[in-house]
N, C-alpha and C positions, 0 to 999 in steps of 0.2 A: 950246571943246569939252571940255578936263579939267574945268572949272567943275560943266557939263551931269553929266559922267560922274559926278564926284564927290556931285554934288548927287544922285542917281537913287542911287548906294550909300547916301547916308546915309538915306534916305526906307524902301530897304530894311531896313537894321537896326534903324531905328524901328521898323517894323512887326512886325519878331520880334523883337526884346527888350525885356523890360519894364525900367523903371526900376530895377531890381535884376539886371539882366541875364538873369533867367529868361527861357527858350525863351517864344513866344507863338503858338501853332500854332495860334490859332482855336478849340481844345478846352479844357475845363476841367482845372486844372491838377492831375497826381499828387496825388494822398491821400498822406498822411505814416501814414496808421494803418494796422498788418501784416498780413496778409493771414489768414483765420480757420485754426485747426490745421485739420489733416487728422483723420476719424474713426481714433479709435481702434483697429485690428485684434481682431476678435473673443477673449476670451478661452477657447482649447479647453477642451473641461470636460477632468478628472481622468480619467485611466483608473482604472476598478473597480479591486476588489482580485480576483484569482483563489483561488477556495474551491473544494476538494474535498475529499471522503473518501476514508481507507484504511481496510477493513474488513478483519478478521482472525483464524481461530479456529484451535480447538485442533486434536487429532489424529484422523486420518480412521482410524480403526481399525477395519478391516471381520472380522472373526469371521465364523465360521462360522454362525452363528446371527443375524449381520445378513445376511447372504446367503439366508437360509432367508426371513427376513420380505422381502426384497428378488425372492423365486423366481417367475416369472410363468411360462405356458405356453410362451412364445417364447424365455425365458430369463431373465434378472434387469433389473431397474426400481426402482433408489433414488431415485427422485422423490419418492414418499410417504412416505417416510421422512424425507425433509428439508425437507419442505413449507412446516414449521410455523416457518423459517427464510427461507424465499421473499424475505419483504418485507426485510430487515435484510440480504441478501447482493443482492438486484435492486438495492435502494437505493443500494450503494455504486457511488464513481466509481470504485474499482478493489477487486478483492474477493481476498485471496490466502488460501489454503488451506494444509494443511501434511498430505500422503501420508506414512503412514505404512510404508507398508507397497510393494512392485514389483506389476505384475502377471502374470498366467499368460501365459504362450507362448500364440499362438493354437492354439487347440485343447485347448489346458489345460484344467486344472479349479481352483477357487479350490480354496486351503488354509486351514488357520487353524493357531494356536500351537502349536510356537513356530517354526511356519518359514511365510510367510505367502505368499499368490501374492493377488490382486484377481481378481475379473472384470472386464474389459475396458469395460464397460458403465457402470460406475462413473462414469470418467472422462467421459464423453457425459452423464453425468446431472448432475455437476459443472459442468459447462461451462455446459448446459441452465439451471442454478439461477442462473450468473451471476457463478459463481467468472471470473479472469480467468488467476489460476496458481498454482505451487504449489510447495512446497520441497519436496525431494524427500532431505534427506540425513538419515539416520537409524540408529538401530543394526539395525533391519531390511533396511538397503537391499540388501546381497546377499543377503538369506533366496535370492532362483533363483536367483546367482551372476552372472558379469557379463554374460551374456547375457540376465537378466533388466531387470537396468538398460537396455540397450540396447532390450527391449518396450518398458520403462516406457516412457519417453521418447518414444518410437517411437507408443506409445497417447495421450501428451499429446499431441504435436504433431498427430494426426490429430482428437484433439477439437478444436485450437486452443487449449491449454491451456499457457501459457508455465510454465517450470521452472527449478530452480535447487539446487545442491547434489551432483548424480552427473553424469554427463559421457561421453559416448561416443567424445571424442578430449580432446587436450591444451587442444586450440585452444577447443574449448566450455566444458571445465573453467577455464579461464581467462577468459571472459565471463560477465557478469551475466547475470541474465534482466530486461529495461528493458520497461516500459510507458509508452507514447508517449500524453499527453491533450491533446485540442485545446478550448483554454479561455482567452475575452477574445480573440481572434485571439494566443495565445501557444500554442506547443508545450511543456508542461512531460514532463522526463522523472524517472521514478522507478526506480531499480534495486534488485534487489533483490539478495543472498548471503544463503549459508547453509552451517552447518558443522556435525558431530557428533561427541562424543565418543568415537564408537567405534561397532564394528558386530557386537557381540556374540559376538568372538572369530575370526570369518570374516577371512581374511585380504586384504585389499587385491590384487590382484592385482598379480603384479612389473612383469609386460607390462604395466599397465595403472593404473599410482599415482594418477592424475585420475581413475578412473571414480568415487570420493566424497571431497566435499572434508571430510576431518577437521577438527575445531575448535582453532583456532591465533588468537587476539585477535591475533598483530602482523599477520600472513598476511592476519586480515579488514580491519586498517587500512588496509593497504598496497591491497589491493583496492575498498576503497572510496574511498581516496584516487585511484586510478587511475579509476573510475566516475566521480567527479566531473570529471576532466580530460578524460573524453571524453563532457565535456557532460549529463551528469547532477545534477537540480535536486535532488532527496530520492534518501536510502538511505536501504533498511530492510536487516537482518540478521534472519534467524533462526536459531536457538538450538539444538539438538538436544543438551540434557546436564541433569545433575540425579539426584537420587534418586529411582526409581519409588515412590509413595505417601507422598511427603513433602512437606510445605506448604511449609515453609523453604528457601530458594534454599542448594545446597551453595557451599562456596569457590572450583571451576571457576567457577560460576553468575558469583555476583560478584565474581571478579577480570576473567573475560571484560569484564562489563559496565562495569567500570570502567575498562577498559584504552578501549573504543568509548567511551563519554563523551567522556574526556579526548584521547580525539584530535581533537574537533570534526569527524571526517568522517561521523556515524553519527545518521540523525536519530530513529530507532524500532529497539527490540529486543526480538522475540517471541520467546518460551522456547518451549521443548517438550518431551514425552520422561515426563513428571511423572506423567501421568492426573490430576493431581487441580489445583486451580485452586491458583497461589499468588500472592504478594503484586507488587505495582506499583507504582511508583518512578519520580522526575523526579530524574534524577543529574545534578550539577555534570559543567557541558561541554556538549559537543555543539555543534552547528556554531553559529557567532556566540558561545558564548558562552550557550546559551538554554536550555539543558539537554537531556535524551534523555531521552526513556521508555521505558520499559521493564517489560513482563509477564513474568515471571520463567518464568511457567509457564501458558498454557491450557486446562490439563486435556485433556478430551476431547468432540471433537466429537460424531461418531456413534463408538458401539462397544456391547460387549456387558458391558463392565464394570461395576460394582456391587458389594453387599455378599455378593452370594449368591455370591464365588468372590476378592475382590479387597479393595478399602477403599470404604466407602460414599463415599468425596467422588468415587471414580472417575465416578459415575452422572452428573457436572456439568461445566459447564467454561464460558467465557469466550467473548463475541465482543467484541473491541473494536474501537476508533471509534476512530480519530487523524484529525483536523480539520488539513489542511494551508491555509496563505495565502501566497500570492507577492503582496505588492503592487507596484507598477507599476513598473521600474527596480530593484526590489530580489529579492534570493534569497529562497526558500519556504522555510518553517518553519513545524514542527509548533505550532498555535498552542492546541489543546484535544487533550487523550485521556480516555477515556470507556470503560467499562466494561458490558455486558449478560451476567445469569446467562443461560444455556441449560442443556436438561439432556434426559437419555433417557429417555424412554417404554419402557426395555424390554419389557414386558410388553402391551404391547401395538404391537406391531410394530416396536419398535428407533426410535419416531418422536421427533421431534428437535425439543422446545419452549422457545422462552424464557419464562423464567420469568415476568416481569411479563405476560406475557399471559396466562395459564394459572394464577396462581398462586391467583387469587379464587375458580375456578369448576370447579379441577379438570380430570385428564385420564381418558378409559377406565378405568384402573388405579391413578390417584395421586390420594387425597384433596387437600384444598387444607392440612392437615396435613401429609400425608405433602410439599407443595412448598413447604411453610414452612420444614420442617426443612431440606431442601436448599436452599434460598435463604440459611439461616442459615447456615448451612458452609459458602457460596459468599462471601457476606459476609466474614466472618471471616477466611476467606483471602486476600483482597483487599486488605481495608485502607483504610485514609481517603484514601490519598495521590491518586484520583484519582476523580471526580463517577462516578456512573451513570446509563446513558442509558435513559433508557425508551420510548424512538420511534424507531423507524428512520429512517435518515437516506434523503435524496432528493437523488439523483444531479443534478448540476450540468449536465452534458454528454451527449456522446454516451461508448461506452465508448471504453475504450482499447486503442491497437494494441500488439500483442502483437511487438516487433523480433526478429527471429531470432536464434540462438544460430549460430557454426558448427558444420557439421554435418560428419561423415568422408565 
């Protein structure tokens, strides 16, 4: 019987083991060769880089006499007046302006110099063109004392016009005015400040030390250093100082500007305050390392100024173009700034043309002479340090949200 058993095992393990003891299951045996890679995972493409513009001009100085060309049956309409600006303030991905001037109480009446009040109506038609906000701190800004700051203000926010520079409590006074742009599925935010070197002797109010923020370079670092920490991509500052009818940046000018360079928190700085256009600058610093530009002086947007009461460079003034890029994982930075003459049509309704459009073919009242010579003035003031653009730029996006200021 063991014989039997034994014999019936060995017959078995013949039959599944081979002569080298490999398994024999009847199948052909294991491939030695490894099994093919797996596909690759797609490679994601790059995210774009995020481009937008800041577009920015000089002073909104409304006279009496632009209110007069501005005067319609139902009241005042400065649309036509600034028409001729449309495409270069639509165009932009955020458009900031710079109010010179508070507006009237409602019911008021506008003023002119040297104590100014706006019409209300203004601001609506600003809005209308595509501005998105506006600095509001100047040596005008108590001309109605601080009940008129409190209009102004009071008149932006009902246009929808973000602000910066006067202040109706502490707590506003101490925030930026931020534009929120939704771009590449990225939120980028831009803040803005803004400071003056005085308000033409009118005193500050004691109750009320925040309603305009004076001009102080550490005061603006320190705030701009604080903007950035609560998540803001770009700062711009603006400017309110200088000598009226002076090309040349004074010593406040650029020691301000250089104090904002070298701190790296400050990516653009527009001048104001001047009327007449002056010169623009890419200063060592600025954030990363990459410089800061800076317009010393815009001149003048809309106003009634000129040769006939003032300095002929008054009748011109400045839009610029700063070209912002965040590429993908990294911070935004001013990567082009760009310069456009504009100038006034006084004489024929206070209407508001850039030059290179106008300048071949003439306007109502200005030979293409008479826009040569103020092209040349505008030139001159400028300076080489930064290209000219002669196209309006074409917004990337939709606009930008305008983040609330606190209010009392």
């Amino acid at each position: 019987m063991l014989a039997v058993v034994l014999t019936v095992s060995v017959l078995v393990l013949a039959g599944t083991l081979g002569h080298d003891g490999a398994p024999q299951s009847g199948s052909p045996p294991a491939s030695d060769a490894p099994a093919p890679p797996a596909p690759e995972p797609p490679v994601p493409a790059p995210e774009p880089d995020v481009v937008f513009t800041v577009v920015a001009a000089g002073d909104v100085l409304p006279h009496l006499q632009v209110h007069a060309s501005a005067r319609t049956d139902a009241g005042y309409d400065f649309s036509e007046l600034l028409a001729g600006t449309d495409a270069w303030v639509g165009g932009a991905d955020l458009a900031l302006c710079h109010l010179e001037v508070p507006f009237a109480s409602p019911g008021g009446r506008p003023a002119g110099y040297p104590v100014f009040a706006a019409d209300a109506h203004l601001a609506t038609d600003l809005r209308e063109q595509g501005w998105d906000g506006c600095s509001t701190a100047s040596n005008h800004s108590l001309d109605q004392g601080a009940q008129g700051v409190a209009t102004t203000l009071d008149v932006l926010d009902s246009a929808g016009l973000g602000h910066v520079g006067t202040a109706r409590s502490a707590a506003e006074a101490a925030t930026p005015a931020v534009y929120s742009l939704e771009r590449g599925g990225r939120t980028i935010r831009v803040a803005h400040l803004a400071g003056t070197y005085g308000t033409n002797g009118a005193r500050v109010p004691a109750s009320a030390p925040w309603s305009v923020s004076l001009l102080d370079g550490a005061d603006l670092v320190e705030r701009a250093r604080s903007a950035r920490s609560a998540g803001a991509d770009v700062v711009v500052v603006s400017m309110h100082a200088g000598d009226e009818y002076s090309t040349p940046p004074t010593d406040q000018q650029v020691g301000t500007a250089a104090l904002l360079a070298a701190s790296g928190q400050v990516d653009l700085l527009l001048g104001h305050h001047a009327h007449v256009p002056q010169p623009t600058a890419l200063l060592p610093g600025g954030p990363g390392g990459m410089g800061m530009w800076v317009a010393y002086g815009l001149g003048n947007y809309v106003s009634n100024q000129s040769d006939h009461c003032c300095d002929a460079r008054t009748d011109s003034g400045l839009l610029v173009t700063a070209t912002v890029t965040q590429p993908a994982g990294g911070p935004a930075r001013v990567t082009r700034f760009e310069w456009t003459a504009i100038t006034v049509d006084r004489l024929s309704g206070h209407a508001v043309e850039v030059l290179p459009d106008v300048a071949a073919t003439g306007t109502p009242s200005l030979t293409p002479a008479d826009l040569a010579a103020r092209y040349d003035r505008v030139r001159s003031a400028v300076g080489g340090a930064a290209p000219e653009r002669l196209t309006p730029p074409v917004a990337t996006g939709g606009p930008p949200t305008v983040e609330p200021r606190p209010r009392p």
